[in-house]
N, C-alpha and C positions, 0 to 999 in steps of 0.2 A: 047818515052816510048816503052818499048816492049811490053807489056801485053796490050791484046784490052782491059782490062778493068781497073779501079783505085780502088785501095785496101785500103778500110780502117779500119781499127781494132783494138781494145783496149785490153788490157792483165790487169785484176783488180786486179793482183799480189798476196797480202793476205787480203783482201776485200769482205767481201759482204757474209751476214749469203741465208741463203735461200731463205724467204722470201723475201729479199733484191733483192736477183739474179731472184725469180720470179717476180717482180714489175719493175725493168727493163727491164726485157723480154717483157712485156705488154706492157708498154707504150712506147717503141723502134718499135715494131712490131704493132701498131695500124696503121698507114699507108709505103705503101711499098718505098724502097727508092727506087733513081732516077735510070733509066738504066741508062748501065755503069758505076756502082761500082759493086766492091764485098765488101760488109762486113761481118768483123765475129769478133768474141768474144772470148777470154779464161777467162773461172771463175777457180776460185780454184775447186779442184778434188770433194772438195765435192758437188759442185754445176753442176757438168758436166750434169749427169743424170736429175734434176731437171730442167736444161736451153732446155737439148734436148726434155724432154716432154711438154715442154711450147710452144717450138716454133710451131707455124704455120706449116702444112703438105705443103712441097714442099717452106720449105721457102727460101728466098734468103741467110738468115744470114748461115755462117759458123761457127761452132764449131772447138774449139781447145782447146788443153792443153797445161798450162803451163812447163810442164816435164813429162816425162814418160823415163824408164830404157830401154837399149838394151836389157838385157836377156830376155827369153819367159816364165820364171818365177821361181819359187825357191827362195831360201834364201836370201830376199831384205827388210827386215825391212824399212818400211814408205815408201818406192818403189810403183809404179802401173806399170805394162806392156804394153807396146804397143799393146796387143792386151787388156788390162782393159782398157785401154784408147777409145780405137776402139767400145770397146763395151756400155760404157757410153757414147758414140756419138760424140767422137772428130772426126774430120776428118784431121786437122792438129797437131803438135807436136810442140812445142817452143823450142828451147834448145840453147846452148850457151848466156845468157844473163847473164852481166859484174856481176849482182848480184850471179846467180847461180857458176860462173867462183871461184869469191870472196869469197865468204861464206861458200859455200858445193860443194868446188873441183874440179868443172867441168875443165875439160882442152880439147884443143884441141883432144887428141884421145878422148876422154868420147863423144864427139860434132859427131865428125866421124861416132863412132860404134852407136851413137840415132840415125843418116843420115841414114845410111844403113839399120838399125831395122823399122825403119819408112817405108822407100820405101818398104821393104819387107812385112809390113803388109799393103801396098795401103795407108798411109798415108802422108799427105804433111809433108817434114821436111818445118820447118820456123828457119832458122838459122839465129840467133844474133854473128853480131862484132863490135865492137867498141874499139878504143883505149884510154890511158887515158892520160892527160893534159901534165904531163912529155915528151911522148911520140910527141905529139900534139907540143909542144913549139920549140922538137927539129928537125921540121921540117921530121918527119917519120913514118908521117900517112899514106901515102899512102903503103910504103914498109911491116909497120905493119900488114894493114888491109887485102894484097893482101896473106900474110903469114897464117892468118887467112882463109881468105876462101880457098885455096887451101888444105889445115889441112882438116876444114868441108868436103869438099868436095874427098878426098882422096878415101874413099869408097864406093862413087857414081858411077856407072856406066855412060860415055860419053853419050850414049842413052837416059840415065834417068835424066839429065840435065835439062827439060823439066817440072819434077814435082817437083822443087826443087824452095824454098822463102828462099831471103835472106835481110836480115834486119841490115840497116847500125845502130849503135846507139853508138855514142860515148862518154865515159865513162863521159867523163867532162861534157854535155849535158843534165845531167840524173837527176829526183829527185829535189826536193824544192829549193836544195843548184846548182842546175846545172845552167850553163849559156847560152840559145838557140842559137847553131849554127847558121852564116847566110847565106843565098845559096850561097855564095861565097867560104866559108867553108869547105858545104857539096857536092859541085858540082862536083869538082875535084876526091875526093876518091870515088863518085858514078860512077863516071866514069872509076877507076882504077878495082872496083868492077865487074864489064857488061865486065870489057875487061878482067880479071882474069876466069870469069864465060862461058864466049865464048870461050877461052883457052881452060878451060877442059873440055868442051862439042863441041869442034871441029866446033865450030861459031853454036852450038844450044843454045838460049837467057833459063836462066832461067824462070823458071814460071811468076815469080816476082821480082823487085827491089823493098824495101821498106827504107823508114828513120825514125827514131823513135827517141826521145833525144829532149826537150824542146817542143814541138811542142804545138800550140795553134791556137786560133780562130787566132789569129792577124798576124800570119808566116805561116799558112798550104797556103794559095794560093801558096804565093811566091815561097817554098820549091817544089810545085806540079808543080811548071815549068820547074825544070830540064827534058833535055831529056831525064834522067836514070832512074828516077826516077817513079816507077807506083804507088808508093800510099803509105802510112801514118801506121805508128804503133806506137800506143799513151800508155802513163799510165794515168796518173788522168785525164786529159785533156775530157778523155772520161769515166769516171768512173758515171758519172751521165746521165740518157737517155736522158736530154737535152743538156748535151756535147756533148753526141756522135750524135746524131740528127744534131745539129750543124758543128760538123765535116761533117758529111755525104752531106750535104746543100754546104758549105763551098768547098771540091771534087768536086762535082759537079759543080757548080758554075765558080771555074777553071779551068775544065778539058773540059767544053762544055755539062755535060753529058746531058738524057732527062730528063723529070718530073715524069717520071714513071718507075716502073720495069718491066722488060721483063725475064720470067726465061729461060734459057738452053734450 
């Protein structure tokens, strides 16, 4: 693993009224997790502000957003900026996930110009790639994925390699109807990923490797034994405080972490 520590975090997609997001914030943050993880969270936009006034002063949990635009602001109908994002208390940015890709246009440069928007305003990008089943079948997933992140990563500066999460998730993987990769699967293109990412950061390891796509109580060990691999990005799996509690136990558990948190 590159990252001394193991990352675990849920994205609740379009999920979760207010009240919702404050009730998980409580009962998630009633005792601290185990050193050596980082976990963090993205609620939907409207819940950003409300999760960041819940949490605990000096808490372990991280905030992020599911999306936020390059531009600094102007004429962006249902848009937020990276710096609204910033100021309702993300400290990461999600962007290129196979849903956003699919639905609402996102493409490789859109992925790019939120990289570069992000690190400009001190925030984590968390860039999502994944391929899909066609792709997968015909044997060119790794050639796919490595296309991919070098795209994301285009307007990164080498230096800045460093504050940079990237999240394998692949398509066929994803959602009710997906079928959970097995580390046999995901090992290989994790591996193409850390050696695509040390390329353009001139052998600097990004922040984070993460895998996301089926993941559950009954496969998150396993998956957390890759060497590339630092840590876990879920959708439902964790959508519940005692999912993601669970996951958090679970990281731990395989990674060695301790019983307690230790902040920065």
């Amino acid at each position: 693993m590159g990252s001394p520590q193991t990352w675990v975090g849920t994205s609740w997609k379009m999920n979760k009224t207010l009240a919702e997001a404050r009730t998980f914030v409580d009962v998630v943050t009633a005792s601290p997790p185990p050193a050596g993880l980082q976990p963090f969270v993205l609620p939907p936009h409207t819940a950003l502000a409300a999760v960041r006034d819940r949490l605990p002063d000096n808490s372990p949990y991280l905030l992020g957003a599911q999306n936020a635009h390059w531009g600094p602001e102007g004429a962006g109908t249902g848009e937020i900026s990276m710096r609204m994002a910033k100021d309702a208390g993300a400290r990461l940015i999600e962007m290129g996930h196979s849903e956003r890709r699919e639905s609402f246009g996102e493409t490789d440069e859109t992925v790019a110009l939120k990289a570069a928007a992000a690190l400009d305003h001190d925030l984590v990008p968390l860039i999502c790639v994944g391929e899909p089943r066609s792709v997968r079948e015909a044997g060119e997933a790794p050639t796919f994925i490595a296309a991919q992140v070098r795209a994301a990563l285009s307007r990164v500066a080498a230096e800045r390699i460093g504050q940079v999460i990237v999240a394998y998730e692949p398509i066929w993987a994803i959602g009710t109807a997906g079928q959970p990769a097995t580390p046999e699967q995901i090992a290989p293109v994790m591996a193409v990923i850390a050696e695509t990412v040390d390329g353009h950061g001139r052998g600097s390891a990004a922040l984070a490797l993460l895998y996301g796509g089926g993941v559950n109580a009954d496969n998150a060990a396993a998956i957390l034994g890759d060497p590339h691999t630092d840590g876990l990005f879920v959708g439902r799996a964790g959508w519940s405080p005692e999912g993601f509690l669970r996951l958090l136990d679970l990281a731990a558990a395989a990674t060695g972490a301790g019983s307690s948190f230790v902040t920065n």
